[in-house]
N, C-alpha and C positions, 0 to 999 in steps of 0.2 A: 504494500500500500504506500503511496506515494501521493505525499502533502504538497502542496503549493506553498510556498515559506512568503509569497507577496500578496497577503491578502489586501481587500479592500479593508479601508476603513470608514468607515460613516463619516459623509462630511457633516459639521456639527454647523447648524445653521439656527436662526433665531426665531426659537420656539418659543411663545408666550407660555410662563408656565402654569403646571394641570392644576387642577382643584385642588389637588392635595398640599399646594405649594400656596393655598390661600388659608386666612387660620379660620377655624373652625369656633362654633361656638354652641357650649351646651342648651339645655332645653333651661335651667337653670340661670345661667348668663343672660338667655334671651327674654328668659323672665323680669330678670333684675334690670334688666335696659329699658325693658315694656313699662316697667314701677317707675321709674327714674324719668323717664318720656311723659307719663300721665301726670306725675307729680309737677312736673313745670307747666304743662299746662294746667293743671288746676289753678296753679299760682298767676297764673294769665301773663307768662315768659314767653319772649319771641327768640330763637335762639338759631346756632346757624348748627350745619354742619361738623365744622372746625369747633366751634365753643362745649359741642355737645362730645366731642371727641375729647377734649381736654380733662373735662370732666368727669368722665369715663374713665380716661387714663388714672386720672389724679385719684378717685375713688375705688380704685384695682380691680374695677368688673372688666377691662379688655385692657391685654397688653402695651406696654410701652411703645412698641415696633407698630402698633397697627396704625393703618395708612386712615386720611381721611373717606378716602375713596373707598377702603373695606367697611367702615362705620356707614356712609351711605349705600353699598350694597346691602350690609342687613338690615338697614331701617327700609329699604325697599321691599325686600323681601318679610318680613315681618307686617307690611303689609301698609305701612305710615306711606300721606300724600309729602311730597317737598315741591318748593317754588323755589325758582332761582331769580334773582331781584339784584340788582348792580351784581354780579360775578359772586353772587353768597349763597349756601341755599339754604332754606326755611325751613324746617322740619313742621310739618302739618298735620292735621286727623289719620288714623288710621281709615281704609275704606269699610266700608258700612258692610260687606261682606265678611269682611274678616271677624271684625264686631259678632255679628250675625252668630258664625259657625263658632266663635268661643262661647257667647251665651247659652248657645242650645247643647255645646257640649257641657257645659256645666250644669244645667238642666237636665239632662239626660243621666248626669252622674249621682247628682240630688236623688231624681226620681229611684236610682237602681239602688242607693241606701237607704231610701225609705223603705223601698218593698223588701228587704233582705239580705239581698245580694251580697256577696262579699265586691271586696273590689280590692282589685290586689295593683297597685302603684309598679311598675316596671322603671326600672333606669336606665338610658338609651347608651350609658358608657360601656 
């Protein structure tokens, strides 16, 4: 058997990196960002992106390293509206959907301790 001693090698060209190479964040985390989120708006705060990031950092629910850009990926995803207003963006209402499907899951969860149910908590770690 007889090897080729000049393989190819991958030309290493510029790949944005995968998901796994963005941080993650638990159910926990994302909970504590949702309290944190609601709690300024109760207080009737207008606040941006960047200030909400800081804040974040400074009270050690998300890393030092995270980007602003990753803080607005999860308030997107979590479901919050944002405006962007002279180059800042706004963090706004969550949509009424998202609302929607927490309530009734809480509802749903009420209803199945009242009738018995066990309900058993899973942790997604």
């Amino acid at each position: 058997m007889v090897q080729n001693s000049s393989r190819c090698q991958p030309e290493t060209s510029s790949i944005p990196p995968t998901s796994a190479a963005l941080p993650r964040f638990d159910s926990f985390t994302v909970g504590a960002i949702r309290r944190h989120i609601h709690a300024k708006f109760s207080a009737n705060e207008t606040f941006t992106i960047g200030s909400l990031a800081k804040e974040l950092k400074t009270s050690t629910l998300i890393l030092e390293g995270t980007s602003d850009s990753s803080v607005l990926r999860l308030i997107h995803n979590m479901g919050f509206h944002y405006k962007t207003i002279h180059k800042k963006t706004y963090v706004r209402k969550e949509t009424l959907d998202t609302v929607c499907h927490r309530i009734s899951a809480l509802r749903a969860l009420k209803r199945h301790q009242e009738e018995g149910r066990q309900v058993v908590y899973v942790d997604e770690t």
